[in-house]
N, C-alpha and C positions, 0 to 999 in steps of 0.2 A: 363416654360420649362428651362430659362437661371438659374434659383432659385435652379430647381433639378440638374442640372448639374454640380453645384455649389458645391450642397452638396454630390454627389457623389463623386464628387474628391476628399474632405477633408475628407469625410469618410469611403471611400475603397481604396485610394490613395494608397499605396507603401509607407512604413518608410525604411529612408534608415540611416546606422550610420551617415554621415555625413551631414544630410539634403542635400544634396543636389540629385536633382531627374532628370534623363536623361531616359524622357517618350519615347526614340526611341530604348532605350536596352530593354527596355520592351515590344517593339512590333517585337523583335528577338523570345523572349521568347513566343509571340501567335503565330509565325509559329510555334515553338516546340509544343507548346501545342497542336496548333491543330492537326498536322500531328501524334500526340497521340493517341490523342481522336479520331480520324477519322481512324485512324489505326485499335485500339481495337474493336471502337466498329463495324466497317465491318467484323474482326477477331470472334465477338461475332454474327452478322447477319449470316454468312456462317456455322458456326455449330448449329448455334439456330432455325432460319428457312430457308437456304438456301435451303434444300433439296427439294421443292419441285420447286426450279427455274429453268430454260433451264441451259445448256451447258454456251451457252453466260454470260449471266447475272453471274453464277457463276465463271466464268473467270474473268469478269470486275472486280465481289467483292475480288475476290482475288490478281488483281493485284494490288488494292489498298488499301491493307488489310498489310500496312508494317510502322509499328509503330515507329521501332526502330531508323532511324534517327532522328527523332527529341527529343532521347534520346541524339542525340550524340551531337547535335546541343547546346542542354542545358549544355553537359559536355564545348561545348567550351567558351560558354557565363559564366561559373562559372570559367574557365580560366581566360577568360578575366578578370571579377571584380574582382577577391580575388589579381590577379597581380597590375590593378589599385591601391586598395588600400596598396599594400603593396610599389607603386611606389611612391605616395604620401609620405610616409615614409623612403624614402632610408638608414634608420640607419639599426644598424646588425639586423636580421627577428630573430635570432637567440638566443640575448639579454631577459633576463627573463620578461620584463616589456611589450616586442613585443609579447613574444609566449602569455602573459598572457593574452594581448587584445585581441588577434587574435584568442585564445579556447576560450576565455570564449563570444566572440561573434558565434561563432559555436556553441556551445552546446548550451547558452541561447535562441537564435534566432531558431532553426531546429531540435534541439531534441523535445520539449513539444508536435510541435504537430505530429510528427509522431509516439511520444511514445503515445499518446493518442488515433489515429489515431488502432494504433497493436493492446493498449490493449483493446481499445473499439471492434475491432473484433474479436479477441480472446475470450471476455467473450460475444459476439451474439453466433459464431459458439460454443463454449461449454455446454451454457447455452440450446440452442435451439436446436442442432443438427444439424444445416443447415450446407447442403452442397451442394458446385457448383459441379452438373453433369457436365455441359458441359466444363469445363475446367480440363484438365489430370492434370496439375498441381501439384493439389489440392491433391491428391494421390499421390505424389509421394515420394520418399525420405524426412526427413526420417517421419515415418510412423507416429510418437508420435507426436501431434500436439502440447506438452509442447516444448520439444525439439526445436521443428521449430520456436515456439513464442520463447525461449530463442537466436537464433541463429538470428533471424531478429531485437531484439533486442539488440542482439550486434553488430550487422550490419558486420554477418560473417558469413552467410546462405550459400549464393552462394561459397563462397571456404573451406568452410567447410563439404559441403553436395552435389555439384556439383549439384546443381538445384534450380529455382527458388525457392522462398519463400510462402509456402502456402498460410498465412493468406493476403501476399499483395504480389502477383507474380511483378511489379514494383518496388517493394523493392529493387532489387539487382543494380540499378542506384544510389541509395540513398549509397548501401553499396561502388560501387566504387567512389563515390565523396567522401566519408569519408578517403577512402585511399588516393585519393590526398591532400585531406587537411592533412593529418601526414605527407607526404613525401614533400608537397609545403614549407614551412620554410628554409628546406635546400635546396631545387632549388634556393630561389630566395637569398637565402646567398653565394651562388656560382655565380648566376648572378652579383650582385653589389660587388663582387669582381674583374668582370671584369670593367674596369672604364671607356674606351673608347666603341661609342655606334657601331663602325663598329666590334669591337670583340665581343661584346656581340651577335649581329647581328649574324656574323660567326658560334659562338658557338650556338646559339641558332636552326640555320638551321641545323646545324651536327646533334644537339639531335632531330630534328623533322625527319630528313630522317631517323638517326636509330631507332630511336622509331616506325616509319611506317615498317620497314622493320621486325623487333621484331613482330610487331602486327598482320602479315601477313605471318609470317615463320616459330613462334613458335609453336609446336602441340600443341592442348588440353591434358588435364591429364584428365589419368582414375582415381586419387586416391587424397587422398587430400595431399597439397592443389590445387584445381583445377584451373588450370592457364586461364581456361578463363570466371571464375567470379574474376580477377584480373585486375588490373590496369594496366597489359603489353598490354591488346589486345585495351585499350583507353584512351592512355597517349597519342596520338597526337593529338584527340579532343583537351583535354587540355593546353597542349602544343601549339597548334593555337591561342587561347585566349588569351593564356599570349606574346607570338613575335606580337597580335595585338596589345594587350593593351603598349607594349615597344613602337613600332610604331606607334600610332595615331596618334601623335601630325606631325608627318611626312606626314603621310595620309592626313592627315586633310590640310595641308600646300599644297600637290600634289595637292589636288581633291580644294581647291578653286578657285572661278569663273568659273568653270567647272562643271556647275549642270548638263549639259544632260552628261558628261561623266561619273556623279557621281552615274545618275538616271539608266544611262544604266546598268552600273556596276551593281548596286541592284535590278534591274528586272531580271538580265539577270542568278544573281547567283542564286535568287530565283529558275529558272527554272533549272537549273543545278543540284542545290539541290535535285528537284522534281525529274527531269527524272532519274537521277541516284540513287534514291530510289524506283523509277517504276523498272526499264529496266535494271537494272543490280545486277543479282546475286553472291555472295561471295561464291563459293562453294572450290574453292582451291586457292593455294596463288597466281597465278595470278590474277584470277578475284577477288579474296580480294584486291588486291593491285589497279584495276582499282575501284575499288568500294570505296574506301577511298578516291584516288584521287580526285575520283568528287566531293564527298561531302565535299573532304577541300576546293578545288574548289572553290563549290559554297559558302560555307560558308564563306570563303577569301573576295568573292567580293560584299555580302550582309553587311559584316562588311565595306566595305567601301563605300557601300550607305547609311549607314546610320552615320557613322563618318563623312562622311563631312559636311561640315559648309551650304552645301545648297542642297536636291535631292528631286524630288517627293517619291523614296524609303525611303526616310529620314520621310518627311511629311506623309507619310502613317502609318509608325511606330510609329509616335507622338499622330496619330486620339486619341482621348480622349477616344473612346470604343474599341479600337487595345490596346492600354498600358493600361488599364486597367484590362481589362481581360491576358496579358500578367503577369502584376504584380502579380497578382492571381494565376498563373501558380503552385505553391508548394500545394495550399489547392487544387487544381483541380486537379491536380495531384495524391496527397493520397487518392483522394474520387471517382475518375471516376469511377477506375474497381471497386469498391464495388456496383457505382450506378449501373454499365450495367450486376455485377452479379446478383443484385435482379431486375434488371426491365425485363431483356431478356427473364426467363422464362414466365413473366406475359405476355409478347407481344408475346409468342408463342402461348399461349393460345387463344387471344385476334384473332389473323392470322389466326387459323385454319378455313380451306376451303379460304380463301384470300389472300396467303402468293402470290402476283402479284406482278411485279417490281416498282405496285404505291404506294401499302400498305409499301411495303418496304423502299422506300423512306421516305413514312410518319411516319414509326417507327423509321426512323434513326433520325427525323430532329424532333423527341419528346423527342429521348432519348438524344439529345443534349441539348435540352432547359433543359432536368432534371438535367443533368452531369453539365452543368453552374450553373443553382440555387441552386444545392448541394453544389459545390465549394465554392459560393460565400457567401453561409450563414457561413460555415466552414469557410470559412478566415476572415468574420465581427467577429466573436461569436470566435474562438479558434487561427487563425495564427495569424492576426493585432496585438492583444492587447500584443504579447510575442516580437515584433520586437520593443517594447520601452527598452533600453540599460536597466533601471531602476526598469523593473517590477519586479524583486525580491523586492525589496523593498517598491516599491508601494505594491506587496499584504501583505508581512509584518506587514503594516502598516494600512490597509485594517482588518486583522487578529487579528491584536492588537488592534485596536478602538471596538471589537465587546467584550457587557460585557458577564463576565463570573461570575457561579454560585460558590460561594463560601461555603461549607458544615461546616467549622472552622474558625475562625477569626484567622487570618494573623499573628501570633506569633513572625514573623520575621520582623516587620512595626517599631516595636520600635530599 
């Protein structure tokens, strides 16, 4: 058992640029996931076979049928890293040798497999014809399914077309993380031009109240570009990330010898997290503005159960099948909703005359074992092997060892 456990970690582990691996940011990343996964696919139980459940039951599914924070949660955790590593480096962000590290580990790292990810479903649903009934989605704007594969491929669906993205309705997180990486270089070149950490400090809390206030005040557009598949309405996820990742080292200094204030802290945002993704609705800017709160909130105080130097919320986040599955989170992510659009239907069938609260249960807790095994072959087999800095060159070279037929002798050898 200690043999397989052994080999799981060195071969599903997390590469990270600098080798070096903090398995408790990665069990941030399995609440996100989960609250995903468990989001969708109650979202996918309640129009697939809810109807034939009570009142009750389909209450319950839908109060906890709400995915979307631990989208946000991910946006804050890509805050956080992308500022780490740009802290690590304090010279100009802005310097061509910085920007050049800094895209070309974005693109080689996160582009392959999501561009593999589009166009492998773009040529099922064209070749086959399939398509998801139960999600409107899928219908909607704009009509041409080329168009919507060109527009998610450019990762500019969402404010181009003011709806999610056919072929991968998740997509449009993917597209506003791309906009904070174009506009993150000159944030954090305007940060380290502040030198002193109490102004940075200062300035930093300015732009996170007015960034909340923006993100709660701003209407939506009827026309493009559609401001809220934009980076106004979740620039203080990110925003959070990066005043954490400024402060940890401070954090970290606070919360030592201090593990149950550390532990409290991290159970306690956890539930913050939760309740305020149950219990509170964003319907206008007030309760927008209380609905953010809590989830900075909670997310504030999970980050600093798990930065400190010693918490049971710390130790949780480190369990070797909590960061592992964490780590995964990007393949498990591009692969969930494809897995719960083709298993759903089949478990409809499968229910009829049975669709009970226990069948129910046990279709959820199947189609989670599938949505993991899906994920995890896809990050062995397509994410893993792109997170080495080098694999351009490794396939290269790969490419170039394989012989090739020759039809003329080589006229040009002499």
């Amino acid at each position: 058992m200690a043999q397989l456990g052994t080999f799981l970690l060195s071969h599903l582990r997390r590469r990270t640029s600098d080798g070096r691996y903090r398995p408790e940011v990665d069990g941030l990343r399995f609440v996100a996931i989960g609250v995903v996964i468990v989001g969708h696919l109650l979202e996918r139980s309640l129009r697939t076979y809810g109807a034939p459940q009570s009142a009750s039951t389909r209450g319950v599914i839908d109060l906890l049928a709400k995915p979307g924070p631990g989208v946000l949660l991910f946006f804050a955790i890509s805050g956080f890293i992308i500022a780490s590593q740009f802290l690590k480096r304090p010279s100009n962000p802005l310097e061509a040798a910085s920007l050049k590290r800094y895209f070309k580990r974005r693109v080689l790292r996160i582009e392959p497999p999501y561009i593999i990810l589009l166009v492998g479903t773009f040529v099922l649903v064209g070749t086959t014809g399939l398509r998801f009934g139960d999600s409107g989605r899928f219908n909607a704007e704009p009509h041409s399914l080329v168009t919507s594969f060109l527009g998610s491929l450019a990762y500019s669906h969402g404010w181009l077309f003011g709806s999610m993205p056919r072929l991968f309705p998740p997509g449009w997180s993917l597209e506003i993380e791309v906009q904070f990486y174009l506009v993150a270089p000159v944030l954090f070149a305007l940060m380290f031009a502040l030198k002193l950490p109490v102004d940075r400090f200062a300035a930093g809390m300015v732009l996170l109240l007015v960034s909340i206030y923006i993100a709660c005040f701003v209407p939506w557009s009827r026309h493009t570009p559609f401001t809220q598949f934009t980076l106004l309405l979740y620039f203080p996820y990110f925003w959070l990330g990066v005043l954490v990742a400024e402060g940890q080292a401070a954090m970290r200094s606070a919360l030592d010898g201090r593990r149950r204030v550390a532990a409290l802290l991290g159970w306690a945002g956890l539930a913050v997290f939760l309740a305020t993704t149950l219990m509170v609705h964003a319907v206008d800017p007030a309760s927008g503005f209380i609905y953010m709160s809590g989830l900075i909130a909670g997310v504030l105080m999970m980050f600093c159960g798990v930065l400190a130097p010693s918490s049971s919320f710390r130790s949780f986040c480190a369990l070797p099948a909590v960061s592992l599955i964490g780590g995964q989170c990007y393949s498990i992510y591009l692969t969930h909703l494809q897995v719960l659009q083709l298993t759903s239907p089949l478990l409809v069938r499968l229910l009829r005359g049975h669709a009970t609260p226990v069948w129910l249960v046990a279709a959820v807790a199947l189609q989670i074992i599938v949505v993991l095994g899906v994920g995890v072959v896809f990050y062995a087999l397509i994410e893993r092997p792109f997170m080495a800095d080098d694999w351009p060159r490794r396939l290269a070279e790969r490419l170039g060892r394989r012989p090739s037929l020759r039809l003329a002798p080589n006229l040009d050898a002499s």
